[in-house]
HTML snippet that shows the backbone in 3Dmol.js (N, CA, C, O; Angstrom):
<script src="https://3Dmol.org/build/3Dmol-min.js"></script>
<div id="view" style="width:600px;height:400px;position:relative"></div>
<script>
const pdb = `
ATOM      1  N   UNK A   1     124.704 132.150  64.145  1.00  0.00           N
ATOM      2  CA  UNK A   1     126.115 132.218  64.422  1.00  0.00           C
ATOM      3  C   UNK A   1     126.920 132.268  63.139  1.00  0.00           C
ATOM      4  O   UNK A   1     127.874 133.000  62.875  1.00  0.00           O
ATOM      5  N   UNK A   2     126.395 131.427  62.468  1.00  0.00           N
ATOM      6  CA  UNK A   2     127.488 131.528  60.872  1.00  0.00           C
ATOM      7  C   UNK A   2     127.238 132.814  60.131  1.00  0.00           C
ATOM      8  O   UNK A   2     128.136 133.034  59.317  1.00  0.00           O
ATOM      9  N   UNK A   3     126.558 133.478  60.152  1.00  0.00           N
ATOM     10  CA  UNK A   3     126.443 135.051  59.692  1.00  0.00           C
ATOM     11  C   UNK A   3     128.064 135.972  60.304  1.00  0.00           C
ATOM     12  O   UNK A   3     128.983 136.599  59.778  1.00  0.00           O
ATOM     13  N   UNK A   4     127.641 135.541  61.731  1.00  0.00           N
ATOM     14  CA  UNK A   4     128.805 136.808  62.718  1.00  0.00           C
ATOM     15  C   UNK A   4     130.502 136.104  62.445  1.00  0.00           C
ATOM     16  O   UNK A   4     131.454 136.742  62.895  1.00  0.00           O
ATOM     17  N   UNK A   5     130.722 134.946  61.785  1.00  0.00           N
ATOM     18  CA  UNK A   5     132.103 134.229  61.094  1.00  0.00           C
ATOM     19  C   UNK A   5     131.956 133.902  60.330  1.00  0.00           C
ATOM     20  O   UNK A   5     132.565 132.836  60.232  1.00  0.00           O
ATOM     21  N   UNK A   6     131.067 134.292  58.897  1.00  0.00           N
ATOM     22  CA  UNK A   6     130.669 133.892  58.162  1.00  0.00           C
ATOM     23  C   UNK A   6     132.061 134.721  56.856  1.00  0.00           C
ATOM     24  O   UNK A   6     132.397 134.004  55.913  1.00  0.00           O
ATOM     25  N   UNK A   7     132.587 135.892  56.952  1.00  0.00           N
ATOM     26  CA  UNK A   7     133.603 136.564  56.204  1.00  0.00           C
ATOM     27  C   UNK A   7     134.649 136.904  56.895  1.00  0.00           C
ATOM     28  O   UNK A   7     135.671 137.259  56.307  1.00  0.00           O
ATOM     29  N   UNK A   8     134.571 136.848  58.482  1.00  0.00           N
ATOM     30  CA  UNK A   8     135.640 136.967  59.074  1.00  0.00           C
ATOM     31  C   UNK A   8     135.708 136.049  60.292  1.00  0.00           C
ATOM     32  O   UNK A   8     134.664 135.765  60.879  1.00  0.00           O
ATOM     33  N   UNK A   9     137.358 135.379  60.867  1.00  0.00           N
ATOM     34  CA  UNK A   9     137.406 135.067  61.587  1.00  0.00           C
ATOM     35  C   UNK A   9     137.397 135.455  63.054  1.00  0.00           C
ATOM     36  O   UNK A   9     138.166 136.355  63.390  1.00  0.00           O
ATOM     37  N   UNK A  10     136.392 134.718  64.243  1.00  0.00           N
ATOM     38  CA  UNK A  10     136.013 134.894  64.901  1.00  0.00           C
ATOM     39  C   UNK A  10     136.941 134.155  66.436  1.00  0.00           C
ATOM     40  O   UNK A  10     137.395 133.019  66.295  1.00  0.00           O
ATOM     41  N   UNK A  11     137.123 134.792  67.638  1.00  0.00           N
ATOM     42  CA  UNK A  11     137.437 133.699  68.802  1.00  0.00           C
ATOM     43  C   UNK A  11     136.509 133.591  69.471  1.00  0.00           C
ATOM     44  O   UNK A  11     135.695 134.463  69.778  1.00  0.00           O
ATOM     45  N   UNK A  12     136.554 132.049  69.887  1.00  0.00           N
ATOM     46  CA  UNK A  12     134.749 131.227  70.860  1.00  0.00           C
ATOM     47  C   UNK A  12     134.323 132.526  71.731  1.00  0.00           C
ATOM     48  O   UNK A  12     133.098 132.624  71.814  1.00  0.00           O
ATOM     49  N   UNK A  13     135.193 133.760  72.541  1.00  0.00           N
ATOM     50  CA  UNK A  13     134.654 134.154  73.355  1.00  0.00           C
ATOM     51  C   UNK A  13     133.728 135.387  72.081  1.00  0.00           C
ATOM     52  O   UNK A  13     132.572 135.631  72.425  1.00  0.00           O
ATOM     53  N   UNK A  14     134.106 135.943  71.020  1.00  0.00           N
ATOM     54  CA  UNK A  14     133.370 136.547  70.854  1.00  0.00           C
ATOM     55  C   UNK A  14     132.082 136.090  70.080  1.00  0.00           C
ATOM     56  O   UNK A  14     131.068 136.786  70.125  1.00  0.00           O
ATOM     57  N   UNK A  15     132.117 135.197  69.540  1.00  0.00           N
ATOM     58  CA  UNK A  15     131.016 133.836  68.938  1.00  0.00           C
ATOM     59  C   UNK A  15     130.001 133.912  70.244  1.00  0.00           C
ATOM     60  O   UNK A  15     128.894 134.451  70.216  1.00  0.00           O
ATOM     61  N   UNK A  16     130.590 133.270  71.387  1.00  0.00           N
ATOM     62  CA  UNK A  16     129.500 133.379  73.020  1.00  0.00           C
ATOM     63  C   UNK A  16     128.915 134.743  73.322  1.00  0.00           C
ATOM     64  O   UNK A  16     127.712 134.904  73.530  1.00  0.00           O
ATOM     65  N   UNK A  17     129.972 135.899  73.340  1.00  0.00           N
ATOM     66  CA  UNK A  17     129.249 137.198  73.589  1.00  0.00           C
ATOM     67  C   UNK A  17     127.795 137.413  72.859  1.00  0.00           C
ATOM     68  O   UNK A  17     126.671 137.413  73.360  1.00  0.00           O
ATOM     69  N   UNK A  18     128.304 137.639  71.191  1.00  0.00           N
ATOM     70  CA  UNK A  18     127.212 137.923  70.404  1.00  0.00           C
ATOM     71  C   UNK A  18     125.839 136.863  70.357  1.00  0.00           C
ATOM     72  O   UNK A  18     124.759 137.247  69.907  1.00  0.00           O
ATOM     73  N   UNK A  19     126.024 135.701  70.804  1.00  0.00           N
ATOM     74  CA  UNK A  19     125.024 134.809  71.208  1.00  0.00           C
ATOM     75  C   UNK A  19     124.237 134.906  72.469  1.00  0.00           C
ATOM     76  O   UNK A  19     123.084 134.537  72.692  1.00  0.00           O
ATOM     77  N   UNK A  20     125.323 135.622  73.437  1.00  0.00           N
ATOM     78  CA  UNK A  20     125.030 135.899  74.961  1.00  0.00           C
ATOM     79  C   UNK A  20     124.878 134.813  76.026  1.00  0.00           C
ATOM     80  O   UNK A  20     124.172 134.623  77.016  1.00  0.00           O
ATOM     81  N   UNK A  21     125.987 134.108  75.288  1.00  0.00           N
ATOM     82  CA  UNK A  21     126.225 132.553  76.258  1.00  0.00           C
ATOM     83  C   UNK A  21     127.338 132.987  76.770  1.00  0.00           C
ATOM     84  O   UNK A  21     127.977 133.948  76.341  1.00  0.00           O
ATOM     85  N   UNK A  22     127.683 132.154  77.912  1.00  0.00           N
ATOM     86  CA  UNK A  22     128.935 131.867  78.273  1.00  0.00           C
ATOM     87  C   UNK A  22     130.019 131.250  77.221  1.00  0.00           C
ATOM     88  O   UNK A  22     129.901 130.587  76.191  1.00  0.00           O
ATOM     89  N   UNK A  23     130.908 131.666  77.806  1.00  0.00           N
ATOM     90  CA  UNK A  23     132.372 131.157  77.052  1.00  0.00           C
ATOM     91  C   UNK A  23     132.776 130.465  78.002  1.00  0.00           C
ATOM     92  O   UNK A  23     133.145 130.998  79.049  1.00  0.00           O
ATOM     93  N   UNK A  24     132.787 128.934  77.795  1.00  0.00           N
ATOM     94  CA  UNK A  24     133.270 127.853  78.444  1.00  0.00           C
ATOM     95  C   UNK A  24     133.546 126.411  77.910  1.00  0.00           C
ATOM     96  O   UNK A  24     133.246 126.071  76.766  1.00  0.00           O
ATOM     97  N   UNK A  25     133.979 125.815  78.575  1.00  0.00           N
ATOM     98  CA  UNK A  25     134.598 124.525  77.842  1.00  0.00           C
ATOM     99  C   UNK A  25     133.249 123.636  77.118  1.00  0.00           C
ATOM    100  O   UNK A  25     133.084 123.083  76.031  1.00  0.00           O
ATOM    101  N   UNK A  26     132.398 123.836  78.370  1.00  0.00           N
ATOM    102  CA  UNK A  26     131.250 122.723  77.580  1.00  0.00           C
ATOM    103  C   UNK A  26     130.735 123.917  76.374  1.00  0.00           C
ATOM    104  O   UNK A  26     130.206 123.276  75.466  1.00  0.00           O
ATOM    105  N   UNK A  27     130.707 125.502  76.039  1.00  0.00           N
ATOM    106  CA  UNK A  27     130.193 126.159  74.970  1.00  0.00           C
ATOM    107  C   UNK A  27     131.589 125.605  73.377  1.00  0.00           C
ATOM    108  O   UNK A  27     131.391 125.641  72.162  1.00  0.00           O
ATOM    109  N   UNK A  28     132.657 125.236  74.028  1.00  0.00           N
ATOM    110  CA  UNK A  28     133.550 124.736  72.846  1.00  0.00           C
ATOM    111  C   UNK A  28     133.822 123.192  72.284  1.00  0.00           C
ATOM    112  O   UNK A  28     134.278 122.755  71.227  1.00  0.00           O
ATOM    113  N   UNK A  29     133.295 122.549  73.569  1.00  0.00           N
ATOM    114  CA  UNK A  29     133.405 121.166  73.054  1.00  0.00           C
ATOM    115  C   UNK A  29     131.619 120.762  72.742  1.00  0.00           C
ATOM    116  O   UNK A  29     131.410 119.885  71.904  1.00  0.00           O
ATOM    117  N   UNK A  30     130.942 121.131  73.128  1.00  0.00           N
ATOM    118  CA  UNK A  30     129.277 120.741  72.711  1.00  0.00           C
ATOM    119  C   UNK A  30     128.947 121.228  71.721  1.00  0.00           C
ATOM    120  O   UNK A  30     128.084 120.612  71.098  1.00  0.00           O
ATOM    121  N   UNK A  31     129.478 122.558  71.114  1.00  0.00           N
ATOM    122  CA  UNK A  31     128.990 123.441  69.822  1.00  0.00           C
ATOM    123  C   UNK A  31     130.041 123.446  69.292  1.00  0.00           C
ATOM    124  O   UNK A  31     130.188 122.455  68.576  1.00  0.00           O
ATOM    125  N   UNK A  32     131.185 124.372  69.311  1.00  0.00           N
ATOM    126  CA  UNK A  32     131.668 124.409  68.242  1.00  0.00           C
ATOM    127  C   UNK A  32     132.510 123.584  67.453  1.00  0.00           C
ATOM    128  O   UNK A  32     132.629 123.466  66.234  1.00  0.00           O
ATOM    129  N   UNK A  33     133.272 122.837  68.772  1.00  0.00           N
ATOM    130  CA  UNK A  33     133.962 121.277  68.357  1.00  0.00           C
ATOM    131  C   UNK A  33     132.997 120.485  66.616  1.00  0.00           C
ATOM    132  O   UNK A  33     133.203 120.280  65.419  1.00  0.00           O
ATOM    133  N   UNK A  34     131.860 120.315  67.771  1.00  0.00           N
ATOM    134  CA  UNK A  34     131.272 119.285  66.416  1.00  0.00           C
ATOM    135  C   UNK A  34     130.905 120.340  65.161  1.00  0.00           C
ATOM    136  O   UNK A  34     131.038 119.765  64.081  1.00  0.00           O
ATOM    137  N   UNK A  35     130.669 121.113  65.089  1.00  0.00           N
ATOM    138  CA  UNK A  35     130.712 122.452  63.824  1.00  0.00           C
ATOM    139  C   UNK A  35     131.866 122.535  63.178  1.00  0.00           C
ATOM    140  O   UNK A  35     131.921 123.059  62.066  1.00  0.00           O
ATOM    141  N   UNK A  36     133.087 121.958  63.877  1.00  0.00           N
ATOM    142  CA  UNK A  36     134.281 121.994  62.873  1.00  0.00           C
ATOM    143  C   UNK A  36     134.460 120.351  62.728  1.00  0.00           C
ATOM    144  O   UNK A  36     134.819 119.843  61.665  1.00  0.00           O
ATOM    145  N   UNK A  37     134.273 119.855  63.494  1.00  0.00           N
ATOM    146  CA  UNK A  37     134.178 118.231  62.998  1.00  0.00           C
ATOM    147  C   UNK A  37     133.547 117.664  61.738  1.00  0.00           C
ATOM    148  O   UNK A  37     133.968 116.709  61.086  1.00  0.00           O
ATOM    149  N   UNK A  38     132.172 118.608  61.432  1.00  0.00           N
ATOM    150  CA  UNK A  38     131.321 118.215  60.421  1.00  0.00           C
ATOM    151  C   UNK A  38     131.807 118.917  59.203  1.00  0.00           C
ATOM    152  O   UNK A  38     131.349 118.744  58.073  1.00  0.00           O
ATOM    153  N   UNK A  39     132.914 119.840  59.575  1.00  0.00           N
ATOM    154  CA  UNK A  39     132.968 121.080  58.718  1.00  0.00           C
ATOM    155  C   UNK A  39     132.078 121.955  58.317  1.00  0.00           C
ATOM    156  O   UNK A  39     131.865 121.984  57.105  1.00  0.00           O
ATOM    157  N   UNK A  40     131.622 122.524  58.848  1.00  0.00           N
ATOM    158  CA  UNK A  40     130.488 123.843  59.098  1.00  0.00           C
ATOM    159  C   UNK A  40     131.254 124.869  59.340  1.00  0.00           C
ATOM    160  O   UNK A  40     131.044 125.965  58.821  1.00  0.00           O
ATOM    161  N   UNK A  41     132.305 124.617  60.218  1.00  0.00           N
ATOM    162  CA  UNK A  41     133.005 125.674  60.567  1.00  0.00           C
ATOM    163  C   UNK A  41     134.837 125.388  60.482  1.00  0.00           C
ATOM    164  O   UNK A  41     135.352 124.488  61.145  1.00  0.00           O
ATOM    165  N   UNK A  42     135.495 126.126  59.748  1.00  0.00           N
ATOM    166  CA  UNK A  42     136.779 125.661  60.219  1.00  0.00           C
ATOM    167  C   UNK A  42     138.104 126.622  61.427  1.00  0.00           C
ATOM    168  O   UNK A  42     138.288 127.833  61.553  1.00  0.00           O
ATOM    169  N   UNK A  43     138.405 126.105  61.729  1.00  0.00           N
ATOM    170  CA  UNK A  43     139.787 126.529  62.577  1.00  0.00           C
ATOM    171  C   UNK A  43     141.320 127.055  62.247  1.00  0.00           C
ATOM    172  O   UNK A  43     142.015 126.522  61.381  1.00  0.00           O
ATOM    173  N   UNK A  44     141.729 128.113  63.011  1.00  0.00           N
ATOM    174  CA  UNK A  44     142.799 128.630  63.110  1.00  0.00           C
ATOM    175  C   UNK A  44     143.642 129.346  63.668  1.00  0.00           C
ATOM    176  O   UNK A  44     143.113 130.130  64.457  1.00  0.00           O
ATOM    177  N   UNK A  45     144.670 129.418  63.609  1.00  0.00           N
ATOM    178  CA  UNK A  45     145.542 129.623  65.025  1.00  0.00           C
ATOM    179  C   UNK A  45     145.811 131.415  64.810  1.00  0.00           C
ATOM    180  O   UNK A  45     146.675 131.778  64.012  1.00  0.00           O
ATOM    181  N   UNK A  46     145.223 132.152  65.373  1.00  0.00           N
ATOM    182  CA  UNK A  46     146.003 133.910  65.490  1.00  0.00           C
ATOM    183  C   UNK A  46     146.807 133.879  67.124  1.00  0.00           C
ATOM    184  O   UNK A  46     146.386 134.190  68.238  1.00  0.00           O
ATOM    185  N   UNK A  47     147.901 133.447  66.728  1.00  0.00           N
ATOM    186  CA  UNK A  47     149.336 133.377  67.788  1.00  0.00           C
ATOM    187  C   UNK A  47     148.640 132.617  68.533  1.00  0.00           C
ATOM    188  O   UNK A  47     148.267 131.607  67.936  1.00  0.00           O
ATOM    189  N   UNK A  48     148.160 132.722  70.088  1.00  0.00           N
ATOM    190  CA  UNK A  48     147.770 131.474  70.705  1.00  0.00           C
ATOM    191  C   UNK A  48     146.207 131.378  70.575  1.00  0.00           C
ATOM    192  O   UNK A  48     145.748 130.434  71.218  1.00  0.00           O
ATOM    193  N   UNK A  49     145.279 132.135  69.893  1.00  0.00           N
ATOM    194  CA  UNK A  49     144.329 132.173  70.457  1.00  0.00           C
ATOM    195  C   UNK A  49     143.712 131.402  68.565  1.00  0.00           C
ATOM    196  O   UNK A  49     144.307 131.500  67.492  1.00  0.00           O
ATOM    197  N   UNK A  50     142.214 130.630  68.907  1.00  0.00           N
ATOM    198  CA  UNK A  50     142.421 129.698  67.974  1.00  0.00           C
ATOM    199  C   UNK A  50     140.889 130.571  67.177  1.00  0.00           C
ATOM    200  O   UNK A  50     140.094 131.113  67.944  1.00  0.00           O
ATOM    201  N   UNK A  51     140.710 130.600  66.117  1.00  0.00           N
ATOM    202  CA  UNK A  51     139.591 131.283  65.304  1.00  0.00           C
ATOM    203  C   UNK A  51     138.374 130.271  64.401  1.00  0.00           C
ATOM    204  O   UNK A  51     138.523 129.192  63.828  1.00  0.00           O
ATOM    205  N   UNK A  52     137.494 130.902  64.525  1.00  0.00           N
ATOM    206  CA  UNK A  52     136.905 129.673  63.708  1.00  0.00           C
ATOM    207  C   UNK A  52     136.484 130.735  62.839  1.00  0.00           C
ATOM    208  O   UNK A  52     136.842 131.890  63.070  1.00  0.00           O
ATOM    209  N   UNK A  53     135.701 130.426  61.788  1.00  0.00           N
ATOM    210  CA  UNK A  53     135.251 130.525  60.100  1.00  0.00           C
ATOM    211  C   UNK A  53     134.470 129.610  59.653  1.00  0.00           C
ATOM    212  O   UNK A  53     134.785 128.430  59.501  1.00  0.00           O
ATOM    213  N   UNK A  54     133.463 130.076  59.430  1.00  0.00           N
ATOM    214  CA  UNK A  54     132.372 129.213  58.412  1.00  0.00           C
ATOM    215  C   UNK A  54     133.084 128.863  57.267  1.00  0.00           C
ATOM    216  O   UNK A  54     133.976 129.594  56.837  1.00  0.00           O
ATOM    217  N   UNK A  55     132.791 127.869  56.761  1.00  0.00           N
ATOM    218  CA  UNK A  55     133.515 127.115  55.909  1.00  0.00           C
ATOM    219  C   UNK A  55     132.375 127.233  54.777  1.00  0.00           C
ATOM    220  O   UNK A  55     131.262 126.715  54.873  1.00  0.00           O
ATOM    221  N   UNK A  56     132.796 127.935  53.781  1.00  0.00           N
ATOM    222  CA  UNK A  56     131.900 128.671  52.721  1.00  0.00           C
ATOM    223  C   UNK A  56     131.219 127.741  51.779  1.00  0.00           C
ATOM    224  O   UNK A  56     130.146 127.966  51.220  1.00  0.00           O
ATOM    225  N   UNK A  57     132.085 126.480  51.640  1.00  0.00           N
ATOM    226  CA  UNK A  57     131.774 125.914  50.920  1.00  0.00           C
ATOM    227  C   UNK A  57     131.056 124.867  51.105  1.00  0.00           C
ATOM    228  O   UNK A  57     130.973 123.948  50.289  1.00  0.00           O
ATOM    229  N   UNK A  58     130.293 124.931  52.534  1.00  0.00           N
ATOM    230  CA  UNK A  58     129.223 124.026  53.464  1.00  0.00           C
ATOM    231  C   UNK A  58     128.242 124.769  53.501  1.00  0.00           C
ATOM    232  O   UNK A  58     127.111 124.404  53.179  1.00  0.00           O
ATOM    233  N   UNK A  59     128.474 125.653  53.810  1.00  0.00           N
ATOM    234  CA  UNK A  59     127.369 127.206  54.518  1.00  0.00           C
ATOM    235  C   UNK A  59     126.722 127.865  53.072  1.00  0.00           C
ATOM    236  O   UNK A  59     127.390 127.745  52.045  1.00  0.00           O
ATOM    237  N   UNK A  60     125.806 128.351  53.042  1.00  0.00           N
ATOM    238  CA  UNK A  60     125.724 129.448  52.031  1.00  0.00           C
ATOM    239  C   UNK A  60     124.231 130.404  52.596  1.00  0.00           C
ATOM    240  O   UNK A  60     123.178 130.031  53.113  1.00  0.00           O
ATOM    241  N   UNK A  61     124.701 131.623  52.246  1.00  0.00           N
ATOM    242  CA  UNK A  61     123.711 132.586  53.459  1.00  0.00           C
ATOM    243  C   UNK A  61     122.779 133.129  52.266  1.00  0.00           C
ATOM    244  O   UNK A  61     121.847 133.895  52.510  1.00  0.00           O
TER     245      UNK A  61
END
`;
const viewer = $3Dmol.createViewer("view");
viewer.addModel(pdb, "pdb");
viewer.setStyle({}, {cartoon: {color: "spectrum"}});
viewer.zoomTo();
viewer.render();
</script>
């Protein structure tokens, strides 16, 4: 997953597509929640819809 938001920001549904999970509450609060909690991944707002990003300086590919 940190490859496919690894240079650009991503929204949970397309993070789930390319994984081929569902996009659902338990796929945002079981995974990616704690991925930005630990900072693995960070967050951001494009108008309402919220983006995450590997956080480069945790990650290294």
């Amino acid at each position: 997953m940190t490859k496919k938001c690894y240079r650009c920001s991503r929204k949970a549904s397309e993070i789930s597509n390319y994984l081929g999970i569902a996009d659902s509450t338990y796929f945002r609060t079981k995974i990616l929640d704690p991925l930005v909690n630990t900072g693995y991944l960070t967050i951001d707002k494009h108008g309402n819809a919220k983006v995450y990003k590997t956080n480069i300086t945790k990650v290294r590919l």
